[in-house]
N, C-alpha and C positions, 0 to 999 in steps of 0.2 A: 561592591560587586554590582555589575551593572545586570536590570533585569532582565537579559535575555541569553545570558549563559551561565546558568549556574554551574556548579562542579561538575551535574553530568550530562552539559548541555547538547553533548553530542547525541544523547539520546532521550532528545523532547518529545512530551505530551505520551509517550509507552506508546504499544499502536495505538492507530487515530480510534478503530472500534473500541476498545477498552475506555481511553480518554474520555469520548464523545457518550459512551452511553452507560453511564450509569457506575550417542548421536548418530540419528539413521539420516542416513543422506539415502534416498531410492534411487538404483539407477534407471537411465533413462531409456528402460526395455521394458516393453510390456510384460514380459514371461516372469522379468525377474521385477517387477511393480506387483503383479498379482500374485507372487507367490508371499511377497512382502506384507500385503493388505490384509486386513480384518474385515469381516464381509460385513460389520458393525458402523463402519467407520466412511462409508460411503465412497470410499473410493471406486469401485467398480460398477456403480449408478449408472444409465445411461445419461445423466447431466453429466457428471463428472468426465466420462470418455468424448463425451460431446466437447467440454471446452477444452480438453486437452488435445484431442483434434484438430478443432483451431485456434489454437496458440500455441502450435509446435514451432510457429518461426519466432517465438518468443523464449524459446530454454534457454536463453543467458542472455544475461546484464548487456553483452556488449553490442547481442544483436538489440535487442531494447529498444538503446539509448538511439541505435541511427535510425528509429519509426518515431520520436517525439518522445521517450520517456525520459523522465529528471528523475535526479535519484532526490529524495526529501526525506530519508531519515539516516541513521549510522544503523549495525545491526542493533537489533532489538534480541534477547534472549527469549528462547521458547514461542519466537514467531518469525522471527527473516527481515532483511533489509526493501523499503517502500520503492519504488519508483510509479512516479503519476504524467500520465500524459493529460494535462490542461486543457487537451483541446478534446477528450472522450468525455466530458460529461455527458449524460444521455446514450447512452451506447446502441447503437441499433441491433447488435448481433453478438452473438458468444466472442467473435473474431476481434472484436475492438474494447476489451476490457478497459478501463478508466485508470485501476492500479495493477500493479503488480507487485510481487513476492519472493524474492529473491536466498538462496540460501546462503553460506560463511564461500562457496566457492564459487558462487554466482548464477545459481542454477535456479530455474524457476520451481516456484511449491505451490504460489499459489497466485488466485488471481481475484481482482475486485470491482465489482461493477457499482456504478455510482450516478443518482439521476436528482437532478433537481425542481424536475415533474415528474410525478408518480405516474401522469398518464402515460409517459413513453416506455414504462417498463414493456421489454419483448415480451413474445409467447414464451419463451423456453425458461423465465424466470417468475413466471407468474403461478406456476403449478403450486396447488397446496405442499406437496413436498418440498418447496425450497422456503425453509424458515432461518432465524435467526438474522433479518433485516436488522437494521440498526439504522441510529440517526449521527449525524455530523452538524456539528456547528460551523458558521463560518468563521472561518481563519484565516489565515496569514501563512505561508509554505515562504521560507528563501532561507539563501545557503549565503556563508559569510565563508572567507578566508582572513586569518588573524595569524601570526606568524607562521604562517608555511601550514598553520591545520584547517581542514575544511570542516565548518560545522553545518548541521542539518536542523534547521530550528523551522516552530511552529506556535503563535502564537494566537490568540484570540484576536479577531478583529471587528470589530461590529462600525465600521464607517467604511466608504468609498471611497475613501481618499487612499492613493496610489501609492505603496509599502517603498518609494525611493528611497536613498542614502541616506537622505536627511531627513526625511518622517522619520525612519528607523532610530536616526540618531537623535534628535527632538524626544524621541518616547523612552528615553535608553534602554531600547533594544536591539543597539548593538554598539559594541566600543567603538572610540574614533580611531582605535590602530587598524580597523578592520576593513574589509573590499567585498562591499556587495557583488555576488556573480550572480544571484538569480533568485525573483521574487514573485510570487504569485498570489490575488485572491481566492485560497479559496471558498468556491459558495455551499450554503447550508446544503444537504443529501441525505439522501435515503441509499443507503448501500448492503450491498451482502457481498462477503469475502466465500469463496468456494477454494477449499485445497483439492485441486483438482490433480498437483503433480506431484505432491506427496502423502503419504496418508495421515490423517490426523486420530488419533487415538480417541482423541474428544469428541470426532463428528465432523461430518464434510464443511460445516458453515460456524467452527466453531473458530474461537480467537485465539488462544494460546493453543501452541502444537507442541506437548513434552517431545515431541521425535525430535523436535527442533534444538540446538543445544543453546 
């Protein structure tokens, strides 16, 4: 077995928060969000209405994908499927989140800001209320196709040297039946996930969402 997909390779490293440190679907109406929420659970925060204000043109996958987000995981249970736009590290503003959160029918839940200078953290994330940062190592993000399946892998990377076809294959991680579509470094971060679009039982900045199936 080559090591970069094992059995459940479609669903590498769990989310990156869990890895890295250490079924209600809501619809998408406010009347019927807030009747849904637990006044516990931070959904109704002015941070929370804040980024769901600006990432309304972000409630599905497909709008996403035509602003720069890749999809870099399969679902995950009890948290949603990743998409990361590569070019939002450092985020200036609520409106340009780094990852996103996706549910089983593509709707967003949540969203992820990610800085690789502490000093650019914004205003609206630096309030003592927004806890539960976490740290990221740097990795390796790319998606293989291997007969006809797409898989979403992640690996450690701790060198510069550029994750092409044949690094990949040199390091075996990845078979030679396989078609690199897309590969990224990513760099070390300081991040915090906000479920801003659906509520989490556990807390607005927490990792696993039982609502999630």
């Amino acid at each position: 077995m080559w090591a970069g997909l094992p059995a459940v390779a479609n669903k590498p490293f769990a989310p990156v928060k869990r890895l890295f440190a250490a079924t209600l679907f809501v619809a998408y109406c406010c009347a019927a969000a807030s009747a849904l929420a637990d006044p516990t659970d931070g959904y109704d925060t002015p941070l929370a209405q804040s980024v769901r204000a600006a990432t309304e043109r972000y409630r599905l996958a497909v709008w996403a994908e035509q602003d720069g987000y890749v999809q870099t995981t399969d679902y995950i249970a009890a948290f949603g499927t990743m998409y990361t736009n590569h070019q939002r590290f450092n985020p200036k503003q609520l409106s340009t989140p780094t990852m996103l959160v996706f549910d089983l029918a593509g709707r967003l839940v949540a969203c992820g800001y990610q800085f690789t200078d502490a000093s650019t953290v914004f205003p609206a994330l630096t309030s003592p209320d927004v806890h539960g940062w976490y740290n990221i190592a740097k990795h390796v993000h790319y998606n293989i196709v291997q007969k006809g399946r797409t898989y979403y892998v992640q690996q450690p990377w701790n060198t510069d040297e550029q994750p092409t076809s044949a690094v990949l294959l040199q390091r075996k991680l990845m078979p030679p039946d396989a078609t690199l579509i897309f590969a990224f470094i990513h760099p070390a971060a300081r991040a915090v996930l906000i479920w801003a679009w659906t509520p989490n039982p556990n807390g607005l900045f927490e990792n696993d969402n039982p609502s999630m199936p």
